[in-house]
C-alpha positions in Angstrom: 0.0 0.0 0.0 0.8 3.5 0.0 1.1 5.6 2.6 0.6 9.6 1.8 1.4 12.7 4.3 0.8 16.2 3.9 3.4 18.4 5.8 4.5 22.1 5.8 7.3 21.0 3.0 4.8 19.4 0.5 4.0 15.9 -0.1 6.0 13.1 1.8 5.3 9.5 0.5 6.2 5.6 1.1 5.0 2.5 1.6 3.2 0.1 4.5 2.1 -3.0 5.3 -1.4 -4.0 7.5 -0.2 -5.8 10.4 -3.7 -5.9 11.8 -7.3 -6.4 10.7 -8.6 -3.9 11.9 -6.4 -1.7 9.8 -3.1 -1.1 11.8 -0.5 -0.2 9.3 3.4 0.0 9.9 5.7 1.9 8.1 8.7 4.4 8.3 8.4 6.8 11.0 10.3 9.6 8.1 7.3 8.8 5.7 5.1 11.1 8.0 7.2 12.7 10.4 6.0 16.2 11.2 2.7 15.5 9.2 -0.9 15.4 10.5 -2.5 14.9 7.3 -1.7 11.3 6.5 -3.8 8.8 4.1 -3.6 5.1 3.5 -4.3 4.1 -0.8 -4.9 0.4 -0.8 -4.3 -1.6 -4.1 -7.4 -1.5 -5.5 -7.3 2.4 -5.2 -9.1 3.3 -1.8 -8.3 6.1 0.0 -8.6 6.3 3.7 -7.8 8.7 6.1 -5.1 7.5 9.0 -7.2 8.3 12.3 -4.3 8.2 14.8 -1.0 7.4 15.4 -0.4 4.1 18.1 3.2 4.2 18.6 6.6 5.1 17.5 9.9 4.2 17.7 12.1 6.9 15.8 15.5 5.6 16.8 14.2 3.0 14.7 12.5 5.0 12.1 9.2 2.6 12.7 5.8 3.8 13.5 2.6 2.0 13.5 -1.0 3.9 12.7 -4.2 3.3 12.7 -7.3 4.0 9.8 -10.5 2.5 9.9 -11.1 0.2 7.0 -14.9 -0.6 5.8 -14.4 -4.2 6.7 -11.6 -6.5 7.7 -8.2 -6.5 6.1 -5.6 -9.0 5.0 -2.9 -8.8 7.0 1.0 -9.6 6.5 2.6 -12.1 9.6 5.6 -11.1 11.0 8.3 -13.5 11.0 11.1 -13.8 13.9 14.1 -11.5 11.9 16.6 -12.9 14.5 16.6 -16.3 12.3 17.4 -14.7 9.3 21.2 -15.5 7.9 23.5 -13.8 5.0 22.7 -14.7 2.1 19.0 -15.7 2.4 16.8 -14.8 -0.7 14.3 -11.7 0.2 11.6 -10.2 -2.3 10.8 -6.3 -1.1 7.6 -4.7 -2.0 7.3 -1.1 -2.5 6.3 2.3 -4.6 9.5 3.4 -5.9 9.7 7.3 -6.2 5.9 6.6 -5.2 4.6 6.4 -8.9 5.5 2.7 -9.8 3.0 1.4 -7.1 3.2 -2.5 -5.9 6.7 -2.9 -7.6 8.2 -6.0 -6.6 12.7 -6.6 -6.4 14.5 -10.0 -5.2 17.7 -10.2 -3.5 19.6 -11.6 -0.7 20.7 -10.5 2.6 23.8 -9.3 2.2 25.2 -8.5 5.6 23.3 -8.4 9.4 25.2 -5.6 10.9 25.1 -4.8 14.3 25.7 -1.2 14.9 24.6 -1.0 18.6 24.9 -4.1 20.6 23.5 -5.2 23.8 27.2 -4.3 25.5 27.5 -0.8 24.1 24.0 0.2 25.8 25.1 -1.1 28.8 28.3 0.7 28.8 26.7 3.7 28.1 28.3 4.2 24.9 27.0 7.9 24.0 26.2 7.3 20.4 24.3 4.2 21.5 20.8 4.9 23.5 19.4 2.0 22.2 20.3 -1.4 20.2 20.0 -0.9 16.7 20.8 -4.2 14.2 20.3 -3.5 10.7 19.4 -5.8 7.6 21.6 -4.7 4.4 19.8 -6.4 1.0 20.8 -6.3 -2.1 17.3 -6.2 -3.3 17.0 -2.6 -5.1 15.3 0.2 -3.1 14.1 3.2 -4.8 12.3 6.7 -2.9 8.8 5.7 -1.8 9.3 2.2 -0.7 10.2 3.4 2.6 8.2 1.5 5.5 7.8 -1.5 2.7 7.5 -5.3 3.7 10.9 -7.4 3.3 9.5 -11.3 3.0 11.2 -14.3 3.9 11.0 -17.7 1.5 8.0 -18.8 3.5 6.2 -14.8 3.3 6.9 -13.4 6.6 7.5 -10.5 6.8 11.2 -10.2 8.3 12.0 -6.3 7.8 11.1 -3.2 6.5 13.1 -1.4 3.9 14.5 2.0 5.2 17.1 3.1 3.9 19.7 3.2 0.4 23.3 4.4 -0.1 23.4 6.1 -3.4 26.8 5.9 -4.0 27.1 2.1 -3.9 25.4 -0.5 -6.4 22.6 -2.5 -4.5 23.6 -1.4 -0.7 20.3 -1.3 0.8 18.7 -1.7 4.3 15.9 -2.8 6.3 14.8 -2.3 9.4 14.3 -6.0 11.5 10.7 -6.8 11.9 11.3 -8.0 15.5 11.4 -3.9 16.3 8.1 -4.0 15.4 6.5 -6.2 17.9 7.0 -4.1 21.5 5.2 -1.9 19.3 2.3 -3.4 18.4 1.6 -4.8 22.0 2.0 -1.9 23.5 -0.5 0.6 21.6 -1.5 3.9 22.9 -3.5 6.7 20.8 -1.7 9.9 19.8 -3.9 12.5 18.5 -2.6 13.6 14.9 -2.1 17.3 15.6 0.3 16.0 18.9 2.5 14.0 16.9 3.2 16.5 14.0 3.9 19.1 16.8 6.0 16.7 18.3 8.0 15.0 15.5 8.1 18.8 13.2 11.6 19.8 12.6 11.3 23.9 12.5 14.3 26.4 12.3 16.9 23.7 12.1 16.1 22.6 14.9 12.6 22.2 17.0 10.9 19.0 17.9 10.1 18.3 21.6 6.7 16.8 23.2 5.7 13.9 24.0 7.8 12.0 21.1 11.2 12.4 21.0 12.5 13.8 17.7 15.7 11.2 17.6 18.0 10.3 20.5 21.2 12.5 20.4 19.1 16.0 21.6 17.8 14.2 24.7 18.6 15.6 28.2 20.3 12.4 29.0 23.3 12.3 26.6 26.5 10.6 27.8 28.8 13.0 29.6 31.1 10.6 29.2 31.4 11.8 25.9 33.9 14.3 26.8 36.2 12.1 28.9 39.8 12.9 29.0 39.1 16.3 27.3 40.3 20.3 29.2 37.8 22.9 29.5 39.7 25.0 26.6 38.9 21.8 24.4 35.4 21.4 24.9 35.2 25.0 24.0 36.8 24.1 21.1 34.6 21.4 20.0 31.4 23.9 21.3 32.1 26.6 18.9 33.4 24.3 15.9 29.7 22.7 16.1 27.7 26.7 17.0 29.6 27.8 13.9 28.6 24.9 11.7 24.9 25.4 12.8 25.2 29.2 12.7 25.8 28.8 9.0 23.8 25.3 8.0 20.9 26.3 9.8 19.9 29.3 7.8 20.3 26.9 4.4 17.8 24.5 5.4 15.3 27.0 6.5 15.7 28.2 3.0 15.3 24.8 1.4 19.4 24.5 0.9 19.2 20.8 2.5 21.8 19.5 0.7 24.1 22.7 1.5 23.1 22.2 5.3 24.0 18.4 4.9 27.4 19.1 3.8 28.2 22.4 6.0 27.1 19.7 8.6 29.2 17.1 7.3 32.6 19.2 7.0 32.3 19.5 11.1 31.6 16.4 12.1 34.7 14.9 9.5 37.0 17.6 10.8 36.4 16.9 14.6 36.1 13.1 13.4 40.0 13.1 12.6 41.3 15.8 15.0 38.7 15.9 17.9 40.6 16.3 21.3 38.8 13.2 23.0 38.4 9.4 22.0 34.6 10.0 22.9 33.7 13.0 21.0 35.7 11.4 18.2 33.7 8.2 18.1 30.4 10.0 18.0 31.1 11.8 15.0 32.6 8.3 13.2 29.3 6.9 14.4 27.0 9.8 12.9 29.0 9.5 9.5 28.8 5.8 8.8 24.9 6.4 10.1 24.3 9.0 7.2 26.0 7.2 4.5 23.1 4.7 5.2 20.2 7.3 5.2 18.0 8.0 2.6 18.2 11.5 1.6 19.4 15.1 2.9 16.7 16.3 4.8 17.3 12.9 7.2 21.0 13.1 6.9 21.4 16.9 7.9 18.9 16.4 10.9 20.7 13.1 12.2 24.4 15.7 12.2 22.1 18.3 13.6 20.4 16.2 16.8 24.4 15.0 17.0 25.3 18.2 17.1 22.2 19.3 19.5 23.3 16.5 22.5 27.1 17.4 22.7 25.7 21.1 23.1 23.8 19.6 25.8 26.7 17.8 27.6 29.1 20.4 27.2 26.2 22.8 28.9 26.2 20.2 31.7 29.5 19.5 31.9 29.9 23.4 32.6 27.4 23.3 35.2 29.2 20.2 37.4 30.9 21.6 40.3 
């Protein structure tokens, strides 16, 4: 199916999957981030309206909603992603650039990478709140089959696609369908209006409410971060990151994503190679090999800019410590 949002940049689109009769549809949380003005299109051309939101997980980019169909609905059955292997066949299901609706691609799973474990989140690892596993497929992934179904041999659903590389040939990803689960038994209703407030991303910056716009800008980033680094040197890092968003912000409010992206970029590869702590240091490595795997500019400059956002935050805290 297709999933259509209406947000204060124009149309976003993607794809879902029904994961409930009773019309409970996951998909990409980026498809209709910041939207409240979000349709389901089934295959046969219906339109419904998406009534509320039931959970989220935008570390993740997941997000489950909720429309109310005229009867019941076929569903997909999720399969247990923690079986899958390399080089297991996959078929993907999506829109690609969400006008070549229902298109079907085969591949294999190319690699399971694990780029937070279970031991990093326990050690507090500051680019890390949460284990994150992802699925790379060679099966080809095109804008607009964001939030598609990834099927097994048997047609369980296994992951959803979420992200490309451009610059490679066939480097793909999907999220595990495991990540899904927590939230589908734990459903809550979020009123449309609360989530776009919440999940908006205004001024290069914004966000806030109930749902947190993505982890790095929370209250509760790592100082360890700056371990082993002198006052003068957190300075240092504070106005090499103010002056990137001084000048990158003011781009993407004028629809320069792109030119944000790389203004972005430039920072976090400079304090990447010379950055005075082994902390600092590995959060920007972390950021870059995470936007190499996102899907396009407006993603990639907000995941540099919430980065950027939580070592603001520590350094603030670290200046308040006695």
């Amino acid at each position: 199916m297709r999933v259509e949002a209406q947000g204060p940049d124009g149309e976003q689109f993607g794809t879902g999957f029904i994961v409930e009769k009773t019309g409970v549809v996951a998909t990409n949380f980026h498809v209709i981030a910041g939207t409240s003005d979000i349709k389901i299109k089934l295959n046969d051309g219906t339109h419904y309206p998406v009534m509320h939101v039931l959970n989220v997980d935008p570390m993740r980019d997941l997000v489950i909603v909720k429309f109310k169909p005229d009867k019941p609905m076929p569903t997909l059955r999720l399969g247990d992603s923690s079986k899958v292997a390399t080089g297991e066949k996959i078929v993907a299901i999506g829109n690609p650039l969400g006008v070549f609706e229902n298109t079907v691609s085969e591949g294999l799973i190319s690699s399971i990478r694990e780029v937070c474990s279970s031991k990093d989140v326990t050690d507090k690892n500051p680019s890390c709140p949460g284990e994150l596993t992802l699925l790379q497929i060679s099966a080809p992934i095109s804008q607009g089959s964001s939030g598609g179904p990834l099927f097994n041999q048997v047609g369980e659903v296994v992951g959803v696609t979420t992200a490309i590389i451009a610059q490679g040939q066939l480097i793909n990803f999907a999220m595990p369908a495991n990540y899904l689960k927590p939230l589908l038994e734990k459903q809550e209703v979020i009123a449309l209006e609360d989530f776009a407030k919440a999940t908006r991303k205004e001024g290069g910056g914004g966000g806030g409410g109930k749902i947190e716009r993505a982890p790095y800008a929370r209250d509760g980033f790592a100082l360890t971060v700056y371990d082993g680094c002198k006052a003068d040197q957190i300075a240092e890092v504070v106005k090499s990151i103010e002056d990137a968003i001084e000048i990158g912000a003011p781009l993407y409010n004028r629809g320069d994503i792109e030119a944000c992206f790389r203004i972005y970029e430039g920072t976090a590869t400079k304090i990447e190679r010379d950055g005075p702590c082994k902390g600092v240091r590995g959060v920007f490595g972390d950021v870059l090999l995470k936007a190499q795997s996102l899907a396009d500019f407006k993603v990639k400059a907000w995941a540099m800019r919430d980065t950027f956002d939580g070592l603001l935050i520590a350094a603030k805290k670290m200046g308040s410590k006695p």
